[in-house]
Each structure stands twice: as C-alpha cells, then as structure tokens.
N, C-alpha and C positions, 0 to 999 in steps of 0.2 A: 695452194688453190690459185686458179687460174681467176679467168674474168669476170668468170660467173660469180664470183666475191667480190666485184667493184663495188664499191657502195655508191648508192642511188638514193638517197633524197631523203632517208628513212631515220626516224629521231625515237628513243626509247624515252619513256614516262614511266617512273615507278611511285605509284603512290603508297602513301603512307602515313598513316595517321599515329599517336598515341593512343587513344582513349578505343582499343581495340577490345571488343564486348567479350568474347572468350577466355583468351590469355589478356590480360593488363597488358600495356605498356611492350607486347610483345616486338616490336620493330626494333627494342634497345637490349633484348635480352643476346646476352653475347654465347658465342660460338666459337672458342679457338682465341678465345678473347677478342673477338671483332663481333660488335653489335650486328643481329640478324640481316637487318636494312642492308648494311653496308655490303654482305655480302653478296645482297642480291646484286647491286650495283657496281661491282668490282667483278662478277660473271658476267654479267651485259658488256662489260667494257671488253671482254675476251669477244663478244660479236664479232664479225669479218664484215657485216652487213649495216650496222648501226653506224652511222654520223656523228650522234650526238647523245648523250644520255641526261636525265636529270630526275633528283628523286623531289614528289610533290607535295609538297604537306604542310598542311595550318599551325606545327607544331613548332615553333620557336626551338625545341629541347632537340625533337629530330634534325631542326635544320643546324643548328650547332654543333652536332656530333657530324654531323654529314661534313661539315664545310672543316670539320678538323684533319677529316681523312680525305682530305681534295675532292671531293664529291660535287658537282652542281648540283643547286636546287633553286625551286622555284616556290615561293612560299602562297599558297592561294586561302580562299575560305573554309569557312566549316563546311563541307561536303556530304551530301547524302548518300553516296555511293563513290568507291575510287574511278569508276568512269565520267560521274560527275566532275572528279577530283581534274581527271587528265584531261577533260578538255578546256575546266580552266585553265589550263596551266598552257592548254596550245595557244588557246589566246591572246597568251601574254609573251608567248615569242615574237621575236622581231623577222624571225625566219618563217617561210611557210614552207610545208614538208606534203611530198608526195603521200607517205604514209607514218600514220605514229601507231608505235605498238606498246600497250598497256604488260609491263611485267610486274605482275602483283610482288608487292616488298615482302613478304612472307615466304616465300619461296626463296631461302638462302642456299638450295643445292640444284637452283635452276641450269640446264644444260646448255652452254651458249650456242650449242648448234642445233637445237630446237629453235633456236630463234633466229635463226639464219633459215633456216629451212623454212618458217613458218611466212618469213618475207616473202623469199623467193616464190612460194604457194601461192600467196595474192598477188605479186606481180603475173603471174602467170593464169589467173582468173580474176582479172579485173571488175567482171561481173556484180562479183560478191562486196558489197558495204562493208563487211565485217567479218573477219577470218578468226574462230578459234578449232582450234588443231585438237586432236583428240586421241586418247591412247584405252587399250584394252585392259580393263581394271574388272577382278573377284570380289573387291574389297564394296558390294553394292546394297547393304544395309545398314550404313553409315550414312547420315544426314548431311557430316560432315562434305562430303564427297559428292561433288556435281556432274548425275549424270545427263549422258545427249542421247535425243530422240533424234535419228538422219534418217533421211532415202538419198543412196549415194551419197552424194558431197551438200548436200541441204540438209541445214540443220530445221528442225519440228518443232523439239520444242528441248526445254531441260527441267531436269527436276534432281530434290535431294530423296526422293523417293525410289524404288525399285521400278523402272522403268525403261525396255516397255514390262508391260505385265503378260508371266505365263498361263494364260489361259486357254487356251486350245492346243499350243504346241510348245516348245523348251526351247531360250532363249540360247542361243552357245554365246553370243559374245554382247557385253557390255560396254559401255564407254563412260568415260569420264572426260571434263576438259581441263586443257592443259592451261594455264594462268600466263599464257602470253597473247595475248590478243591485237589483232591486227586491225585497225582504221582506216577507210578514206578520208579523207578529211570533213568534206562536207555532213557523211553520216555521223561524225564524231561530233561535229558541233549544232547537229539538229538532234543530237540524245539529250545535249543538257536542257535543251528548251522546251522539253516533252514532262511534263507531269507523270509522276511515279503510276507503271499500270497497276491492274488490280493484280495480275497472277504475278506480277512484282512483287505486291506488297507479301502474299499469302507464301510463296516460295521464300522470298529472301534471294532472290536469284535478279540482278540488274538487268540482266539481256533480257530478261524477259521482257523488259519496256521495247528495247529494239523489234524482237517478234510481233507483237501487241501492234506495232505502229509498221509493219510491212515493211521493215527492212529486211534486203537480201544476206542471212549466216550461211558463211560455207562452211565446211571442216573436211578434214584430211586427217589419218590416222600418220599416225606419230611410233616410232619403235619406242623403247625405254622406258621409264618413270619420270613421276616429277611428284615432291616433295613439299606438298604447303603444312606450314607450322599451324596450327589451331589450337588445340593443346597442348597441357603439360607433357603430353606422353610424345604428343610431336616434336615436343622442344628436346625430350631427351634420347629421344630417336635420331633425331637431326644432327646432335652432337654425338652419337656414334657414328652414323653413319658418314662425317665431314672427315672423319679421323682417316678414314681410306678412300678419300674423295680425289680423283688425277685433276681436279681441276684447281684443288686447294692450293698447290705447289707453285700454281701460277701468277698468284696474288699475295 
C-alpha cells in the first residue's frame, strides 16, 4: 500500500472491563491460548492506519495480563459505558490525536482493514462527529445484535430491536454496526459530560446519548463480518472460527 496508508494522527482505544454482565470476566477468556482482549489488540496493531494503540480499563487483572503480552494500557475509572471508558483515557494522553477510534475488546476476529477503511471514511467526511461503519446482517432477531436506522450515510437511530419495521412493504436489507467507532475529538469528549439519555437507558445502546444530544453519526457499509463475543455460544464460535483465521498467523 501506497500513501494512502500514511498514518495521520489516529490513536485506537480498546476498552475493557472485567465485570462484563453476560459472559463473566469474558476479556480473559482465552482463544488459541491468548486471552480474548489481547487479541483484539494484537489485530489493531496489524492497522496500516493506527499510530498508537492502548487497551483501557479499571481492571488491575486486565491491565497485568495486557502489560505481559507488551500491550499499552491506560488504567481509568469505573465507567458507565466503554465510550465513557475511551474518553477517559484520551484525556490522560499527553498526545492530542486528530481522531480516536473505539475498537470494542470483544471483538477478537476484528478485521484490521475494516479499521483502516473505517479511518480513511471519516477523513474523507469530516462533517460527521462520529463514524460507525455498518455491514448487512439476517441474523435481526437477536437483541444481541445492534441494528442502524440510516438515510444514506446518516445514521437515525439504532436499536436491538427489528428495525425498520415491515409494515407496508418488505425490508430487503438490514444492518448492524460494526464495533469500531470513529471520534473527533471534541464530540468524544462532550459524550462523557452529557448524562445518560433516556433511549440510552431503555435500549442499552450508548450512542443513543450522542443521537439524543444532535450529534452528527455517519455510516458506510462495510463488505465481510465482524465477530463480537457475548455469549457462551460466541465464545465457542469464536474459537472455531480463529482456527482458520489468515490473520492469526500474523500474531
């Protein structure tokens, strides 16, 4: 790759808590014998686009296993949300970054050229506060699974609901969003000073607080998958699926 992979000013945040409500303690559950965390953070480092990476989290236990496998981290508060989570943690750089992009630790078969691409999106509509990227997903009666309401590249709204709803005419394509999330800085650090919205709270959906309070979400459709761990049956999906993974080989 040519120039268009220079990297530009751009810092990845992966947060990560223990005390994860679904799966326990799922950020240490290992994969290949490398704890999940780790391996989302060892795919980001395969970025072309990322500067700098660091996984964020209040957890003493995470940050020890992290800092065994050379990993940066940034240790912050108990957090109400991993968006909460990463703009503590930009605070506490000494560096200020054109853009930070949120890659949920869950996600250990994240594609690191989804997250180049996802960069290069927002540099290229600067417009947009907040960039999350979005892929065409069947699987849309699952709660688990966060879908997007867009017109074009504006995102409406999201829900873990079936939506939009077919009521007049038959939806052909769905979306869900991808768990790399892209920031400007300033909206990044006017989310944590906003009190949790109400269709925050009733979703379980953070952005919703960004929507709620009139910030601009772009999105862009995305080819491929992406893979977040939530359950037992994701954890044991995930560890099939790593087994013929071309990016494992790299790490």
């Amino acid at each position: 790759m040519k120039s268009k992979f220079k990297k530009t000013n751009v810092v990845g945040l992966i947060p990560s808590r223990l005390n994860s409500s679904r799966l326990f303690a799922k950020a240490l559950l290992e994969i290949d014998k490398i704890p999940l965390v780790i391996h989302t953070y060892k795919r980001a480092k395969l970025s072309k686009l990322l500067d700098d990476i660091y996984i964020c989290t209040d957890s003493n236990k995470i940050a020890n296993v992290a800092k065994k496998y050379n990993c940066k981290v940034i240790k912050t508060g108990k957090n109400i949300t991993g968006t909460d989570r990463i703009s503590e943690a930009a605070d506490k750089l000494k560096k200020k970054f054109s853009y930070y992009i949120d890659i949920q630790g869950d996600e250990p078969l994240i594609d690191p050229l989804h997250i180049d691409k996802v960069i290069l999106w927002h540099k290229k509509n600067p417009k947009f506060d907040i960039v999350v990227p979005s892929l065409k997903t069947k699987n849309i009666d699952t709660p688990h699974i966060v879908k997007i309401v867009k017109s074009k590249n504006k995102i409406l709204y999201f829900s873990r609901a079936k939506v939009p709803f077919e009521f007049k005419n038959k939806n052909k394509n769905y979306y869900k969003h991808l768990s790399v999330i892209s920031f400007k800085p300033e909206p990044l650090k006017k989310f944590k000073k906003l009190k949790e919205s109400s269709l925050e709270k009733i979703e379980g959906i953070e952005l919703m607080r960004a929507l709620e309070n009139n910030m601009l979400l772009g999105t862009f459709e995305l080819k491929g998958n992406s893979f977040s761990v939530d359950t037992e049956l994701d954890y044991l999906n995930a560890q099939k699926f790593m087994s013929n993974d071309k990016y494992r080989k790299k790490y």
